[in-house]
N, C-alpha and C positions, 0 to 999 in steps of 0.2 A: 405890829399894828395894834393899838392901845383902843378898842373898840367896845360900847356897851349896846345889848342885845336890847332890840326895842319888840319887835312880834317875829314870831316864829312860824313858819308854815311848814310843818314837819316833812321832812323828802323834797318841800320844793325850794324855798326861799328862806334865807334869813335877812332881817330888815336891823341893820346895827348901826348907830352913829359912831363916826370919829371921828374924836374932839381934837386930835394930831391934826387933820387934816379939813378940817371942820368941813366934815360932808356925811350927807347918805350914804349909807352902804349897804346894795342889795348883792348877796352873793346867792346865786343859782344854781341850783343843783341840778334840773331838770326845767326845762322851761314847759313842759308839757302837764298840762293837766285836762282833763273832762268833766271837773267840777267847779269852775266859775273862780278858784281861786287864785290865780293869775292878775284876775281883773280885779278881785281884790285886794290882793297885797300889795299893786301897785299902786291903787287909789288912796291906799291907808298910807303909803311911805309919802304919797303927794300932801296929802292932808296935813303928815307930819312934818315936811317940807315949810309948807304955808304956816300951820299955827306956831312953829318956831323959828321963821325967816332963814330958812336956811339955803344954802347958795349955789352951793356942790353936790354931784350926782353922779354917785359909780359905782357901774352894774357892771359885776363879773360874770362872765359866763363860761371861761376859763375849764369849768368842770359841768357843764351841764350838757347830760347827754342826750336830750331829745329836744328841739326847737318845739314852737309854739304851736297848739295846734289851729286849724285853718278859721278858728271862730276867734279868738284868741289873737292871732296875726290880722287880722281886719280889724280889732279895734286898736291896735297899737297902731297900724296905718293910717287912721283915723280921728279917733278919741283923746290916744294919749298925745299923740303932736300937739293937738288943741291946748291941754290938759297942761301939759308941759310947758307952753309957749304961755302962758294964761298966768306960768306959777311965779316964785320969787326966784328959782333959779335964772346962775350967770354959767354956768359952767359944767359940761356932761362930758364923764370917760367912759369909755367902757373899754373892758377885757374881752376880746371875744374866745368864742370856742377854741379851746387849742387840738390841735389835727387827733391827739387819740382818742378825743370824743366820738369821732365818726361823723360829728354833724357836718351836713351842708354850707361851707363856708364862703362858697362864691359872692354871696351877697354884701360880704365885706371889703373889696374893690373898690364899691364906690359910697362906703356908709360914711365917712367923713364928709365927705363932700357935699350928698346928697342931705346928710342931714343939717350942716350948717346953712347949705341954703335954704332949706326949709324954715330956720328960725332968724336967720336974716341977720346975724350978728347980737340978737338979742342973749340967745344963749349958743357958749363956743364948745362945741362937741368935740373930744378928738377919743382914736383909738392907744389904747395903753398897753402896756405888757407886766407889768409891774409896779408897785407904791411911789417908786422913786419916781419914773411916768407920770403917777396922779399927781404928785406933788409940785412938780414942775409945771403940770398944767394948769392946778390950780393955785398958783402965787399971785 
């Protein structure tokens, strides 16, 4: 994957475009933080989303071994839907937690589902496991 590093959040996130696939790419390394930085690395990749019309959206979480914490997951439930549904994206993947992270992965049952109809067709969410995944989803 031929990707350039845009902001770093050391231990938690790396924010890198790829121009293969012409998308965002957030890969997570821990989705946990108790200093506000969550809210904003995601606001920064959104910002950077918007001031370069960019289309595609995919957030690994593959390796990230502690979920959101409960302040953190209220505004993704909330904030980022908005935020998201508001931007220039057409198209969301995500990797989720794979089982040896230990995380909590029930919630993933019904995050396709539940998410596309949250954006109503405006943006087409699907779960991925791999590039060739993103790829396919995003043609």
């Amino acid at each position: 994957m031929s990707t350039e590093l845009i902001k770093d959040y050391p231990g938690l996130v790396t924010i890198s475009w790829n121009e293969y696939l012409e998308a965002i790419y957030l890969k997570w390394y821990t989705e946990h933080d108790e200093g506000g930085r969550v809210i904003e690395a995601v606001k920064f990749a959104l910002s950077y989303v918007n001031d370069h019309n960019i289309k595609h959206w995919w957030v690994d979480l593959s390796t990230s071994v502690h979920g959101l914490s409960e302040t953190d997951q209220a505004w993704v439930q909330t904030e980022f839907g908005k935020a998201i549904s508001e931007s220039c994206l057409t198209k969301l993947a995500m990797t989720p937690p794979l089982p040896e992270t230990g995380q909590d992965i029930d919630w993933l049952d019904d995050w396709e589902s539940s998410t596309n109809a949250k954006y109503r067709g405006k943006i087409e969410a699907c779960l991925v496991q791999n590039e060739d995944d993103v790829r396919a989803h995003f043609k």
